[in-house]
DOSE-99669 format. One record per residue (C-alpha): residue number from 1; x, y, z. Coordinates in steps of 0.02 Angstrom, whole numbers. Example, Ala and Ser with C-alpha at 12.3 -4.5 7.8 and 13.67 -1.06 7.14 Angstrom:
BEGIN
+-----+--------+--------+--------+
:   i :   east :  north :     up :
+-----+--------+--------+--------+
:   1 :    615 :   -225 :    390 :
:   2 :    684 :    -53 :    357 :
+-----+--------+--------+--------+
***
This chain:
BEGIN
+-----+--------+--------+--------+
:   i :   east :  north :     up :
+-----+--------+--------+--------+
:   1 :   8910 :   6758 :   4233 :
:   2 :   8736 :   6758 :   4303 :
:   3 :   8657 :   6927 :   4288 :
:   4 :   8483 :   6981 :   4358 :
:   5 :   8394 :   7138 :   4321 :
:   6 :   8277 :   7210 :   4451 :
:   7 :   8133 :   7326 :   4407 :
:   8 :   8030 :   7444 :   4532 :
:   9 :   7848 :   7430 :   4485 :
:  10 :   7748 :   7583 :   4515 :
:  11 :   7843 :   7768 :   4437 :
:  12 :   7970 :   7634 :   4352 :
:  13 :   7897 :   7497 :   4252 :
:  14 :   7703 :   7538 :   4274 :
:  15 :   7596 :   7705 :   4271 :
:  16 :   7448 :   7756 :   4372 :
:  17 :   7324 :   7657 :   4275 :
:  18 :   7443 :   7507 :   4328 :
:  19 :   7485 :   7485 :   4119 :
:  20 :   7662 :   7445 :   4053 :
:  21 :   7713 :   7553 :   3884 :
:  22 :   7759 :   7477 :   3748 :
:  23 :   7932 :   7516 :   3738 :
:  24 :   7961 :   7453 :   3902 :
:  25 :   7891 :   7293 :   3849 :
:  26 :   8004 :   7277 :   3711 :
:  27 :   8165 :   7331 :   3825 :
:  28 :   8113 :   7200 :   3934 :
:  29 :   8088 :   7055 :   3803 :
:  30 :   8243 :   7120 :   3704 :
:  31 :   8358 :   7107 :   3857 :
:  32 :   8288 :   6932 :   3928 :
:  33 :   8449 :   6826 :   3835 :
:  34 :   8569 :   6946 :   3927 :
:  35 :   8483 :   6960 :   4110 :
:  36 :   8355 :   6860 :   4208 :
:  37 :   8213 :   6981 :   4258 :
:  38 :   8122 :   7016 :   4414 :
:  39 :   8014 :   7144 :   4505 :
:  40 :   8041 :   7232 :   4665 :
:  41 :   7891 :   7326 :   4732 :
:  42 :   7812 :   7408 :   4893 :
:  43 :   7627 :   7321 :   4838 :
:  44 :   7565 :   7156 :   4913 :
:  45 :   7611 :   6969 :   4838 :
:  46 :   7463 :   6951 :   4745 :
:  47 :   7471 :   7111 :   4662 :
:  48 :   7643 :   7083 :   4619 :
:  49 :   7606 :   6904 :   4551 :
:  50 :   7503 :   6974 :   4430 :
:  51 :   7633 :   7074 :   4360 :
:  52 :   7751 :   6916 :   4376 :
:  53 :   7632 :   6795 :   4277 :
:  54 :   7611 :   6950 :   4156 :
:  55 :   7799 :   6949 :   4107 :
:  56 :   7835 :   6782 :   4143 :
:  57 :   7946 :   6781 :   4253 :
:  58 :   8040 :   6647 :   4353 :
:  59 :   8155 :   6747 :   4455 :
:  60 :   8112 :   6759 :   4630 :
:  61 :   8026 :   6916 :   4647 :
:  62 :   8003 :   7052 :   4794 :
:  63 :   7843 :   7124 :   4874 :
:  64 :   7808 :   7214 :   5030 :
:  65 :   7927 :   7316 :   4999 :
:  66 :   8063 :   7189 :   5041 :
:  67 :   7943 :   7091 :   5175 :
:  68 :   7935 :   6938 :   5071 :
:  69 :   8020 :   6856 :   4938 :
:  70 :   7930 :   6733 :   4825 :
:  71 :   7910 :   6672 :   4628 :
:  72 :   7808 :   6632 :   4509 :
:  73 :   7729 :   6477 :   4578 :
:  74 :   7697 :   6534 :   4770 :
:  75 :   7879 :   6469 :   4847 :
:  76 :   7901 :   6565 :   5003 :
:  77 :   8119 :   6588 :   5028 :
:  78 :   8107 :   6731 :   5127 :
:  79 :   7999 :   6810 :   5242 :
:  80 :   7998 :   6949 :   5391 :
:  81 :   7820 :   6994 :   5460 :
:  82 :   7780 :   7133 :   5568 :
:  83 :   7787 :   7132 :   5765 :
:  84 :   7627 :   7090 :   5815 :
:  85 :   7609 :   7189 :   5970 :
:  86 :   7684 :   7345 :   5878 :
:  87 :   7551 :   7320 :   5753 :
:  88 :   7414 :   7310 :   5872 :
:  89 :   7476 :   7483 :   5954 :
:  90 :   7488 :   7545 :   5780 :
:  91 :   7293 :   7505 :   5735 :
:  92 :   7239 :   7579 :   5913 :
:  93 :   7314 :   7739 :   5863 :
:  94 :   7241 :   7745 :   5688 :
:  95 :   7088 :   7715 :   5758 :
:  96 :   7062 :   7881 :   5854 :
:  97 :   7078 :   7959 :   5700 :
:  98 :   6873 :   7962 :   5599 :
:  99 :   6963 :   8013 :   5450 :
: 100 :   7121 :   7901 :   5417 :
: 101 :   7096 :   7744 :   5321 :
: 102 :   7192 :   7579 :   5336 :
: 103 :   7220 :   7418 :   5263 :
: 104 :   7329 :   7287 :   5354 :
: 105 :   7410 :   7148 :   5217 :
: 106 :   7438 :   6989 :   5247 :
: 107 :   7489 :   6864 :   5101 :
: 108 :   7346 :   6807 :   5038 :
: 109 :   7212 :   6923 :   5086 :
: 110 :   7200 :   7098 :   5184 :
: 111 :   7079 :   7171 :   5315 :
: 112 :   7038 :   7372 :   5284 :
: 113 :   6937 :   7505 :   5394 :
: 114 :   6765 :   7515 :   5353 :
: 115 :   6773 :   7692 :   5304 :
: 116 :   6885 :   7630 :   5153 :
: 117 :   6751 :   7584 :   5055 :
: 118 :   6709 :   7782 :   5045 :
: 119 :   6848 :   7833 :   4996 :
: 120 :   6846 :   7782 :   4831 :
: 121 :   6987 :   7699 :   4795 :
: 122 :   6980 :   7552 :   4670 :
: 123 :   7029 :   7387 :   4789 :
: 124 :   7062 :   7295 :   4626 :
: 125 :   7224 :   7395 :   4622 :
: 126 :   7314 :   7280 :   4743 :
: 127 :   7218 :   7106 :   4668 :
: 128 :   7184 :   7032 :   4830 :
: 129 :   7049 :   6988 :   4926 :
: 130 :   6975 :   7098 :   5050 :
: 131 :   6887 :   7087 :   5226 :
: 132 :   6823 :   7203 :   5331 :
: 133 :   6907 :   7252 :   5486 :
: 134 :   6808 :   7237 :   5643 :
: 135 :   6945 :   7278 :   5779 :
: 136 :   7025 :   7113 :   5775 :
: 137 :   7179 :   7018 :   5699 :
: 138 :   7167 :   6849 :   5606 :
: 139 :   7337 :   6804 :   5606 :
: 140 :   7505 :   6868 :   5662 :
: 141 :   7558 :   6882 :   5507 :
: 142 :   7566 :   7036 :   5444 :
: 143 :   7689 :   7088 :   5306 :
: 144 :   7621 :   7279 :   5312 :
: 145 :   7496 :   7416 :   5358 :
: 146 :   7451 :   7579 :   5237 :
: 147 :   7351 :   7710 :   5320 :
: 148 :   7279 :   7866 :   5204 :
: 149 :   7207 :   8010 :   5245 :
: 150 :   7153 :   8188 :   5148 :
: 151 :   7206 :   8257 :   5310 :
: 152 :   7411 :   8281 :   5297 :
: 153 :   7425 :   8315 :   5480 :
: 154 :   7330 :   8127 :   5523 :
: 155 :   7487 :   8036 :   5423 :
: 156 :   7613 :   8148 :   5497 :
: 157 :   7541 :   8114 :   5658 :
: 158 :   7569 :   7924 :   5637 :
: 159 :   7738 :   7942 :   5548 :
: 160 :   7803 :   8048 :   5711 :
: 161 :   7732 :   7910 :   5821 :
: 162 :   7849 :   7776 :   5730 :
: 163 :   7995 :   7908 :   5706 :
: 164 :   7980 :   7914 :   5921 :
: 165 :   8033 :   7729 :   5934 :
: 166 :   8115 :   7673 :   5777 :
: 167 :   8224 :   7746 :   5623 :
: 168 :   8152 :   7648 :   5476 :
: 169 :   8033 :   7549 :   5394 :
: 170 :   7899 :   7682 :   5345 :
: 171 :   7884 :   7812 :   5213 :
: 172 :   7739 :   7935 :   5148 :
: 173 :   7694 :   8000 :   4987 :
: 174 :   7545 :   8087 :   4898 :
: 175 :   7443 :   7960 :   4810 :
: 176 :   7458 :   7952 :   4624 :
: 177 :   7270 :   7885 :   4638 :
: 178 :   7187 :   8021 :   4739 :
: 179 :   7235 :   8209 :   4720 :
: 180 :   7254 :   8270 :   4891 :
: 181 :   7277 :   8098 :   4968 :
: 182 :   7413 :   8081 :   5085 :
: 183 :   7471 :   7881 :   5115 :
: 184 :   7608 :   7829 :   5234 :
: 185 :   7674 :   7613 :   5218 :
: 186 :   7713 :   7537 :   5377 :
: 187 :   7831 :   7383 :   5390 :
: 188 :   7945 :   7307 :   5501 :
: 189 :   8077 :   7414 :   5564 :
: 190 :   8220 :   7314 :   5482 :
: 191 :   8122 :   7281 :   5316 :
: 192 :   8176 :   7343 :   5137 :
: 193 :   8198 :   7301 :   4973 :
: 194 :   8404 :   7307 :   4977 :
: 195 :   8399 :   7155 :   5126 :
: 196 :   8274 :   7067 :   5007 :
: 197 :   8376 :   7098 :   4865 :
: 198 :   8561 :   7033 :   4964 :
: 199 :   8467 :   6879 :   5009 :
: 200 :   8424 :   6838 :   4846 :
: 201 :   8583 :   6898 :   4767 :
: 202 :   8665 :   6776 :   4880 :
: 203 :   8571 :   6617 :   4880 :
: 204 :   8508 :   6619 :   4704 :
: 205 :   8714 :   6656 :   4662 :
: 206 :   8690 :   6821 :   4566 :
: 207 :   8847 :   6890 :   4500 :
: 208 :   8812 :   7059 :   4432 :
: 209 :   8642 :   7143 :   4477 :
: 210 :   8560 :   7282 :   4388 :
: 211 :   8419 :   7382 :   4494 :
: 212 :   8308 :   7516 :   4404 :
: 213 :   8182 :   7625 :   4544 :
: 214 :   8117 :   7792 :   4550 :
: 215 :   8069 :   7826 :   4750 :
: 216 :   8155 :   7808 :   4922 :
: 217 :   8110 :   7650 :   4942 :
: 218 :   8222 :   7603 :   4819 :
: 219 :   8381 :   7662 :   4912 :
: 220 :   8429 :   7526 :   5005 :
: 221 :   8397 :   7409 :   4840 :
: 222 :   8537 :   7526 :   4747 :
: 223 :   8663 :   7507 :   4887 :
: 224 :   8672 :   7285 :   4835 :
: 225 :   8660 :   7337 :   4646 :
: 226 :   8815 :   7341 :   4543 :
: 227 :   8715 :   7467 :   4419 :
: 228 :   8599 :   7573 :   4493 :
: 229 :   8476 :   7664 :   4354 :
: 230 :   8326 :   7792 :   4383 :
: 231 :   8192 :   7885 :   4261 :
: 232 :   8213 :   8061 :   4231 :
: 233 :   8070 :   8086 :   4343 :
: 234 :   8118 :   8018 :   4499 :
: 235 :   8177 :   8079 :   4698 :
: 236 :   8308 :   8201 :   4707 :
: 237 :   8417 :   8069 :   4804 :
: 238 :   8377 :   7905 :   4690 :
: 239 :   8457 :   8029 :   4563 :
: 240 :   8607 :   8068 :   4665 :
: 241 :   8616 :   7872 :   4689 :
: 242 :   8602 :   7796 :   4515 :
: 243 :   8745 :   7768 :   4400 :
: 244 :   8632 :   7801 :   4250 :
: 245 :   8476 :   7930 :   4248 :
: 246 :   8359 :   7884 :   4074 :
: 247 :   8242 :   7962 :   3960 :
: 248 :   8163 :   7797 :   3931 :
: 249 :   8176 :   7610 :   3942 :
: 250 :   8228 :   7605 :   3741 :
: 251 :   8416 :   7708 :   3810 :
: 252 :   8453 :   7540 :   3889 :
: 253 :   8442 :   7416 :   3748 :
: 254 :   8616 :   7432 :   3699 :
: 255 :   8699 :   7461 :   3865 :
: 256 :   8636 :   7313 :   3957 :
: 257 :   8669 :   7203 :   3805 :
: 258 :   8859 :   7237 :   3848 :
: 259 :   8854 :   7256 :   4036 :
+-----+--------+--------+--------+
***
């Protein structure tokens, strides 16, 4: 029976200062003859491949929050950007706002508001490179938009534009970078981690899949998984979700040997 385990990044496997523990290093090398491994994350593909190269590993892998579906060695199997046009309306609305930030992501690189670079935020986070946005688009291809702001009612604003034409593909959160940072991630409508996750469950011929997340995003992700785990410390409905709710990674070493 093929088995794959899949692993949220940031509030699962990684903390704030982006560093795996060491216990969840040894889960993960302790469980590799049972599962194949993999990562399924809201950050960009470059940013996840760093994670992937760190742990080796040669599972497709998700990023974008379910936008795009890659592995180790830059194989593109699935992929759904943005609508252009929608994006375009998106930016003009940010844009009245002189204290929201943004970055748009594409694959390889990302463009970001000027007024980023003040607010302090380490760009090194997401491992990519960076240009500055002067008003325009350089490609169509856009797997996702983050706008930030200290100013709760700015995001909200933005969130109940998109909540006015569509039912999906955005959530918000306080940054666990910035105290008092509000961030809201924008992809397409239909995009999440649980379509990602079917296609590769399917294609790659996955028997039994494993899924371990901690936030909202993660939701659709458990719905595809035969065993759906979450951290003590995670949303209220992840928790109502999951199968399994753990102390640590070390309380899985013996179940998932036998599952």
């Amino acid at each position: 029976m093929k088995k794959l385990l899949v692993i949220d990044l940031d509030g699962t496997l990684i903390d704030k200062q982006d560093r795996i523990s060491d216990d969840k290093l040894e889960f993960i090398n302790n469980i590799r003859n049972h599962f194949e491994i993999t990562i399924a994350t809201g950050r960009s593909y470059l940013s996840a491949l760093y994670f992937v190269k760190l742990l080796d590993i040669r599972a497709p892998f998700i990023c974008f929050d379910g936008a795009l579906v890659c592995d180790i060695n830059g194989n593109v199997f699935y992929s759904n950007c943005m609508n252009f046009v929608e994006s375009f309306n998106i930016l003009k609305l940010i844009e009245n706002y002189s204290n929201a930030y943004f970055t748009i992501f594409y694959k390889d690189f990302s463009l970001f508001s000027s007024n980023m670079l003040s607010l302090g935020i380490s760009l090194k986070h997401w491992r990519i490179e960076n240009k500055i946005y002067f008003g325009g688009l350089l490609s169509k291809n856009i797997y996702k938009i983050v706008v930030a702001s200290y100013n709760y009612d700015v995001v909200r604003s933005v969130e109940l534009f998109l909540r006015s034409y569509r039912n999906g593909g955005f959530y918000s959160y306080p940054s666990g970078k910035r105290k008092g940072l509000y961030v809201l991630d924008i992809v397409k409508n239909s995009v999440n981690k649980g379509k990602a996750l079917k296609f590769i469950r399917e294609n790659f011929n996955y028997s039994f899949v494993v899924s371990i997340g901690d936030y909202i995003n993660d939701l659709e992700m458990f719905e595809v998984s035969d065993l759906r785990i979450a951290p003590k410390i995670s949303h209220k409905l992840i928790k109502q979700k999951a199968n399994i709710i753990i102390e640590s990674f070390s309380d899985l070493n013996s179940l998932l040997k036998y599952a």
